[in-house]
Rosetta silent file (secondary structure, phi, psi, omega in degrees, C-alpha in Angstrom):
SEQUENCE: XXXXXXXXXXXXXXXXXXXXXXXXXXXXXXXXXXXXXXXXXXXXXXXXXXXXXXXXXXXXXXXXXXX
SCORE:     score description
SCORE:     0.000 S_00000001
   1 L     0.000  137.733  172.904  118.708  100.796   83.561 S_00000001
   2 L   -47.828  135.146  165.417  120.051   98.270   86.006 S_00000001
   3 H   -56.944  -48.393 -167.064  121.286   94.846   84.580 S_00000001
   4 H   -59.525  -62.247 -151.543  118.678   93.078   87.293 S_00000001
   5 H   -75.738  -18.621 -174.862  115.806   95.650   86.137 S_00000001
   6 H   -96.223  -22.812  173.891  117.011   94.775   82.344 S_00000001
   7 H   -81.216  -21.373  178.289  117.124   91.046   82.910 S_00000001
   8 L   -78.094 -108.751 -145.315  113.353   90.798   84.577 S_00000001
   9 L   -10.932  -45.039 -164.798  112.039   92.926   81.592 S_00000001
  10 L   -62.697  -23.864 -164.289  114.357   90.590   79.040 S_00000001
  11 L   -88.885  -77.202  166.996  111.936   87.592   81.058 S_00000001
  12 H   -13.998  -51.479 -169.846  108.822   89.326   80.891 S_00000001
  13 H   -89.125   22.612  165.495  108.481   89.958   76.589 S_00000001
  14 H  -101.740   -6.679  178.750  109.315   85.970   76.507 S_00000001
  15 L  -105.420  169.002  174.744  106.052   85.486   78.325 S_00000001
  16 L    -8.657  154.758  159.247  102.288   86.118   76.805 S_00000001
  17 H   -65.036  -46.968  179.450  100.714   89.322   76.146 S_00000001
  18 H   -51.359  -32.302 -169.341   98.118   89.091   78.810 S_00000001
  19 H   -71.343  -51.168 -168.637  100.922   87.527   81.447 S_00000001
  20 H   -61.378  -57.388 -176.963  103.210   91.273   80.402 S_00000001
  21 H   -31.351  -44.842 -173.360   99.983   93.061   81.058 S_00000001
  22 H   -70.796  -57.618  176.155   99.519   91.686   84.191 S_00000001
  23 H   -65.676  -27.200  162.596  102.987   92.344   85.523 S_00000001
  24 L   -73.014    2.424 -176.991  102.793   95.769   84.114 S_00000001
  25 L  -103.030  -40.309  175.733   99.784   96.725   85.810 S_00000001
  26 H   -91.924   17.743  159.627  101.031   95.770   89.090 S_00000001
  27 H   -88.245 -132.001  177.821  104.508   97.084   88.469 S_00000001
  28 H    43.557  -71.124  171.259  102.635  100.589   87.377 S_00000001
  29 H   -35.291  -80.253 -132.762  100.114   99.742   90.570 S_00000001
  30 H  -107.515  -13.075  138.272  103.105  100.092   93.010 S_00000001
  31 H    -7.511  -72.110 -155.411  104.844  103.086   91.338 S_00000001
  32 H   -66.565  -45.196  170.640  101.930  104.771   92.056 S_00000001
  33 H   -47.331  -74.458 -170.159  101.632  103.469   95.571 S_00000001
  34 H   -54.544  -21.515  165.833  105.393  104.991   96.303 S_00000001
  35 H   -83.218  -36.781  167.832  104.207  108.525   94.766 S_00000001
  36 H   -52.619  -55.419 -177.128  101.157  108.650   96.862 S_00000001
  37 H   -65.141  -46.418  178.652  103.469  107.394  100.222 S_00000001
  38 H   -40.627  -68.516  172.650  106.074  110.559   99.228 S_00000001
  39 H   -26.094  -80.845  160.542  103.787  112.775   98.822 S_00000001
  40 H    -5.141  -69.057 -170.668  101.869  112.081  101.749 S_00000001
  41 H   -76.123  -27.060  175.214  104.993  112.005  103.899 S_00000001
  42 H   -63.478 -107.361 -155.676  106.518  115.214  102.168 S_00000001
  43 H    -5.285  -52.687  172.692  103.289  117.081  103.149 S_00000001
  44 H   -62.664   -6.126 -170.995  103.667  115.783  106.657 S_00000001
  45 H   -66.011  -41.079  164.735  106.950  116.994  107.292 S_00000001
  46 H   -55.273  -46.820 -157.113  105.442  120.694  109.430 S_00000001
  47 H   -84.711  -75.414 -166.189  102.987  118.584  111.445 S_00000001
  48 H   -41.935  -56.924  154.048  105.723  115.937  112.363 S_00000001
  49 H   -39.375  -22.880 -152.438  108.523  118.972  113.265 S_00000001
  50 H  -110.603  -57.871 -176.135  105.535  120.743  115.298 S_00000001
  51 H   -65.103  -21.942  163.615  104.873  117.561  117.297 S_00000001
  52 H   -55.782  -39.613  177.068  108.169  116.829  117.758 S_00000001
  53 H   -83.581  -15.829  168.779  108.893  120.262  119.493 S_00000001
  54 H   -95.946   -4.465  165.378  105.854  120.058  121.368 S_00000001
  55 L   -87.369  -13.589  178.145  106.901  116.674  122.844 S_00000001
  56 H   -87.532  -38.313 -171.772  110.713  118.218  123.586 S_00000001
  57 H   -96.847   23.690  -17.328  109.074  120.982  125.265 S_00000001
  58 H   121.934  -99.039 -164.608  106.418  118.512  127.231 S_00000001
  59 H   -42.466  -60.185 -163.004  109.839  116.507  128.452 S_00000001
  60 L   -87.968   24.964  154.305  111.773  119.370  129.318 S_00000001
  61 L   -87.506  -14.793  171.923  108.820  121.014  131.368 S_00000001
  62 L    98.321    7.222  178.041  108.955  117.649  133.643 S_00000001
  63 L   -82.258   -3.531  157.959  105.879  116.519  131.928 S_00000001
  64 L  -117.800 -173.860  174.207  106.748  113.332  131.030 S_00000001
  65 L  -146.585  141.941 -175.305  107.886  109.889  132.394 S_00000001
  66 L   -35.199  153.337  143.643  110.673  107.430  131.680 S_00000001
  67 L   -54.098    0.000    0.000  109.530  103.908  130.575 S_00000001
């Protein structure tokens, strides 16, 4: 554990139970968010690689145009 991640926690059990609860639901809450966003993008990783190569060969066929 981090000092920083051990000094919020050390803050945290001095306040209420309901106040720990709270912060533990939305720490928990965004865990969960960042496993869902992995996932998501690990899945995506073929389709992203497919469109990329169909946009390289797009460009080098003369099919696109400069900004």
């Amino acid at each position: 554990m981090t000092q920083l991640l051990d000094k919020a926690l050390t803050e945290i059990a001095k306040l209420a139970q309901p106040e720990q609860d709270a912060i533990a639901a939305i720490l928990l809450e965004e865990l969960a968010s960042e496993q869902r966003w992995a996932t998501s993008f690990e899945k995506s990783q073929d389709l992203l690689a497919k469109l990329a190569d169909e946009a390289l060969a797009e460009d080098q066929a003369g099919l696109t145009k400069p900004f």
